[in-house]
N, C-alpha and C positions, 0 to 999 in steps of 0.2 A: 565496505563499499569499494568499486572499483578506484583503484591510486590511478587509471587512465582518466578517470573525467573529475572535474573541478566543479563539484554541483554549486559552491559560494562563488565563483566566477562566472558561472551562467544568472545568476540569481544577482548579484550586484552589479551585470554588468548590461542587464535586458535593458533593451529598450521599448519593448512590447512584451504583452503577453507570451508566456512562453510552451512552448507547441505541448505540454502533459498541462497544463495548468486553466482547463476552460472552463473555469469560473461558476460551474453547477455541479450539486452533488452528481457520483456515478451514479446513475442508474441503477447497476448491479449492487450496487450497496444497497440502496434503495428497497430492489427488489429481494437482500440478504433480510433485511430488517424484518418486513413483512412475513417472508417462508418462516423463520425462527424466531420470530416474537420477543426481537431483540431490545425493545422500548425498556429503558430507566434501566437497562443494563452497564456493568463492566466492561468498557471497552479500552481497545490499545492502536492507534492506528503508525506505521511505521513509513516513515518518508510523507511527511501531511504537506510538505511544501507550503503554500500561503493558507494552508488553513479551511480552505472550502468543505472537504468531507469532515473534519474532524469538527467544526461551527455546527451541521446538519446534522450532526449526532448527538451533542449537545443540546441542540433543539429538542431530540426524541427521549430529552428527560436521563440521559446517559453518564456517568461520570467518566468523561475521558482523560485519556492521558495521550498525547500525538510528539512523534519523535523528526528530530530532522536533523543531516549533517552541516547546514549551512545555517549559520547565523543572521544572515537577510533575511533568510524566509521566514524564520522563528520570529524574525521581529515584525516581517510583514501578516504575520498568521495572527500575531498578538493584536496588535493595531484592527485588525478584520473582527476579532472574535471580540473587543472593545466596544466596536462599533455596532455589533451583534448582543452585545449584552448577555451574554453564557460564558459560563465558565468552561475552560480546556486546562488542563495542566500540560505545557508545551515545554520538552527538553531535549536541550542539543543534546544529543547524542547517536550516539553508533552501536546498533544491539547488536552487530558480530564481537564487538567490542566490549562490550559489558551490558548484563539485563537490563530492559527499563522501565522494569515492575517489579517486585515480589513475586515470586514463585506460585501459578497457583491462582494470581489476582484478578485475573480477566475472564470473560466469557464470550469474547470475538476476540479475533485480530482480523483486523482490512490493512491491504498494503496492494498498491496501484503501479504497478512499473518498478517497483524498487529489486524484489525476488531476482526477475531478470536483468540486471547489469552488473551481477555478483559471478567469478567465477563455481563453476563446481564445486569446487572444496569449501567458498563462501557459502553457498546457498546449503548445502551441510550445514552449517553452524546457523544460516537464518532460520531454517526450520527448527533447529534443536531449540532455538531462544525460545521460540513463535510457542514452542509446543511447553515449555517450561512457563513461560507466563500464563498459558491458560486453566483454567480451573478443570476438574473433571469433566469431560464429552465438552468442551468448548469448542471452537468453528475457527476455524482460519481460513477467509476469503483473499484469494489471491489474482491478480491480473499479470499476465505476463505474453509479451509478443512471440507471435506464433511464425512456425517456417514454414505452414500453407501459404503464407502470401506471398508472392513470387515479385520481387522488385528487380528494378532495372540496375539500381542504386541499393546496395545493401547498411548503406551509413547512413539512407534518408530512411527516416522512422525509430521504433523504437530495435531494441537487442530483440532478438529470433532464436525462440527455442521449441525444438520440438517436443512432441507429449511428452514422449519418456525423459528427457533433459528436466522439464518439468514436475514430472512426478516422483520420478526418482529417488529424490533424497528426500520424499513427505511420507512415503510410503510404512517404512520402518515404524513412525511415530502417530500416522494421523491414517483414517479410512476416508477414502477416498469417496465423496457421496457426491461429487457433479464434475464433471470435464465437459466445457461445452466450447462451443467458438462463440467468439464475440469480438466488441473493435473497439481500439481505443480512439475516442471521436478529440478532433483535434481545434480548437479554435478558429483555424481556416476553416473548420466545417469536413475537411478532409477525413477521412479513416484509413485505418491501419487494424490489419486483422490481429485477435489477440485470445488467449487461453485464459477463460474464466473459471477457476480450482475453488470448490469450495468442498473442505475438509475438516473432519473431526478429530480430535484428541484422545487417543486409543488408551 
């Protein structure tokens, strides 16, 4: 993860909602589930924050496993998934840093804003993980902010990458079966345009 931002100091130190965290499964996950007939499957979701997509999958009969680098959120995602009554297997951890499954063990990865706040050379090593946990032809659904959207403010929203920034380091390992635009919808209700990637395991 980026050493610029202190994801346990945003997260211990909110006092509101915080602008990636609004409180509904994505959508696009959603509509991943559906396309690929992902119900009572192996899933891995990386950066789960409080818990929301990684509960919703759980729901869909899934055994998850949801990674995060901040210890609030682990504890607020537990507390949620408590109160939700389904099981997650929720670990702090950092997958540039070491795997956080078995080789092999999964048959999705979803990761929501996490891809883009890695540099270059990071996001090499998050695909390599991404593509190492999944099982043969598995799917890695990815969201990451886009450079079509033309800001006044380039610190207000999420990190901005273009396709190729994007696809780039996925390409070697996974085929590439959807690049679409989409937004990441914000709690204000606001958006922010954003790269919807969803890829297979070659």
């Amino acid at each position: 993860m980026s050493t610029e931002i202190s994801w346990e100091d945003h997260y211990k130190n909110a006092t509101e909602r915080l602008p990636w965290d609004i409180g509904t499964p994505a959508p696009e996950l959603q509509d991943a589930f559906t396309e690929l007939n992902l119900h009572g499957k192996p899933v891995l979701e990386i950066g789960c924050g409080t818990g929301t997509n990684a509960i919703w999958m759980a729901q869909q009969n899934c055994r998850v496993v949801a990674t995060d680098i901040s210890p609030t959120a682990i504890e607020q995602a537990k507390a949620k998934t408590s109160e939700a009554k389904v099981d997650v297997e929720y670990l702090l951890a950092d997958i540039c840093e070491a795997p956080a499954v078995q080789d092999g063990t999964v048959d999705f990865v979803f990761d929501r804003g996490v891809y883009h706040v890695m540099s270059p050379e990071k996001r090499a090593v998050f695909a390599k993980r991404v593509a190492d946990s999944l099982s043969s032809g598995g799917h890695w659904l990815c969201m990451a902010g886009s450079k079509d959207e033309v800001r006044e403010n380039p610190e207000v929203g999420p990190p901005q990458l273009s396709a190729v920034e994007v696809i780039e380091p996925m390409e070697k390992l996974f085929e590439i079966h959807k690049l679409a635009r989409a937004h990441f919808q914000l709690p204000s209700g606001s958006k922010h345009v954003a790269w919807i990637v969803l890829s297979k395991k070659r």
